[in-house]
C-alpha positions, -999 to +999 in steps of 0.1 A: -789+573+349-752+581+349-727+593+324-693+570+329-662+594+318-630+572+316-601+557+297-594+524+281-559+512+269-540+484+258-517+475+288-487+453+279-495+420+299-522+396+291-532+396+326-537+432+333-560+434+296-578+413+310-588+431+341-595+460+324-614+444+296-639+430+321-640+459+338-656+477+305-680+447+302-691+448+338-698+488+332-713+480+294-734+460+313-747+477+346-781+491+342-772+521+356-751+536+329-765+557+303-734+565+282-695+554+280-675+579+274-634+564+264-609+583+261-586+560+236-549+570+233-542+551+196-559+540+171-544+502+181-567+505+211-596+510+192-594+481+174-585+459+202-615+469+212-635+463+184-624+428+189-633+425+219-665+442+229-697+437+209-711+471+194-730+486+219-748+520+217-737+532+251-700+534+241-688+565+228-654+559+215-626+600+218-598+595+201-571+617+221-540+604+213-526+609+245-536+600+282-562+622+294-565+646+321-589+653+347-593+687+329-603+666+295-624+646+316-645+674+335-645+694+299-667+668+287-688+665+319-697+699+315-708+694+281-733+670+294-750+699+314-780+689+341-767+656+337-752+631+362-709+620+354-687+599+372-652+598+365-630+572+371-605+546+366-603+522+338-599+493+367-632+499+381-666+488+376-696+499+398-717+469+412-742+486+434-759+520+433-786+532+452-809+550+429-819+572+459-785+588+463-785+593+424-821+611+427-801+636+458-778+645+430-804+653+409-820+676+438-787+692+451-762+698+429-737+711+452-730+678+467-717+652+456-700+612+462-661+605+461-659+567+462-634+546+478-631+512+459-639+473+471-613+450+460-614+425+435-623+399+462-650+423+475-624+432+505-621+468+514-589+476+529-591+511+521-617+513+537-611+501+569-579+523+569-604+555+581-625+558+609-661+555+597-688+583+596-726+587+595-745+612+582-784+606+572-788+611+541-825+609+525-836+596+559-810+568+558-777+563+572-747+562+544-712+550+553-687+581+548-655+582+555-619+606+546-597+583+525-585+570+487-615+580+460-613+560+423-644+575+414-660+608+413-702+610+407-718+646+405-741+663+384-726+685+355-715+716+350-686+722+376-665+750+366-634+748+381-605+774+379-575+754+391-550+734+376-567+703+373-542+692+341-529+663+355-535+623+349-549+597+371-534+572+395-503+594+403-501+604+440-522+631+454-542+636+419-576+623+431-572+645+461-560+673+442-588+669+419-615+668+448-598+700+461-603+720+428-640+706+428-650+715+464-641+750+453-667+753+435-691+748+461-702+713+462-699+690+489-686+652+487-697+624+506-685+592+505-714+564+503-691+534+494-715+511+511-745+519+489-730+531+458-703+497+457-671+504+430-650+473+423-609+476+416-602+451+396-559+449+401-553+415+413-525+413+390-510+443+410-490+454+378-485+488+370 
């Protein structure tokens, strides 16, 4: 079971609250998600969400008042200690996950996945973009490449001592972040055929 560490906000446009809306429900809903963890800028989104969402026990509502970093984020991972966290983006949703790869993470803590997303249509442009990989991993082949990751699964703690203090979905910070983390000894792979993370942006506004 996983620990989801994100963000939820209130965008401007109807169409991109919507994408991030059913991005929540998809996740409220997967099976394999123990606990939400939102990081909520103001109050306003809190209620929105109220409005929206049905009370659910797996939502875990942080109050920050400002956008978080992937230092808040990782802070609260490590709280969760033995545990397994993903962080990610408030556009994504995870479809498939291959409770094998979790049970590795469990095993091996110094490894761990950096996803690169499907589309909202299921395509995978970023994706194709890289040269494709194999490693066998738990006496199976897993789809690896170098490339974009939206979404970072590992099990807790991970102390890193870098500059981490920076927000998501500017350029370089996922990489950045991933740096910092590899520093500390553990090694990411890049199953995005088993473990399948959905972008929902077909609204493409930022």
């Amino acid at each position: 079971m996983i620990n989801l560490i994100t963000s939820f906000f209130i965008p401007k446009e109807a169409e991109r609250q919507e994408e991030i809306l059913k991005c929540l429900k998809y996740n409220v809903d997967c099976p394999y998600f123990k606990k939400i963890y939102l990081f909520i800028e103001k109050k306003e989104d809190i209620d929105f969400l109220k409005k929206n969402i049905q009370k659910n026990n797996k939502i875990n509502i942080i109050l920050w008042n400002k956008q978080p970093t992937y230092a808040d984020y990782l802070k609260l991972a490590n709280q969760l200690q033995g545990e397994i966290c993903m962080i990610s983006n408030a556009d994504i949703w995870l479809k498939k996950c291959d409770s094998q790869l979790l049970n590795l993470l469990k095993q091996h803590p110094n490894i761990g996945y950096s996803l690169t997303r499907h589309e909202y249509d299921m395509s995978y442009p970023e994706i194709k973009k890289f040269t494709p990989l194999f490693i066998d991993i738990a006496k199976k082949n897993s789809h690896i490449h170098n490339g974009s990751y939206d979404s970072f699964i590992f099990r807790s703690p991970k102390f890193v001592t870098g500059n981490i203090n920076h927000v998501q979905n500017i350029p370089g910070s996922e990489h950045i972040f991933k740096i910092y983390m590899e520093r500390t000894g553990i090694h990411f792979y890049n199953p995005c055929k088993d473990l399948v993370i959905v972008h929902e942006h077909k609204s493409n506004i930022r």
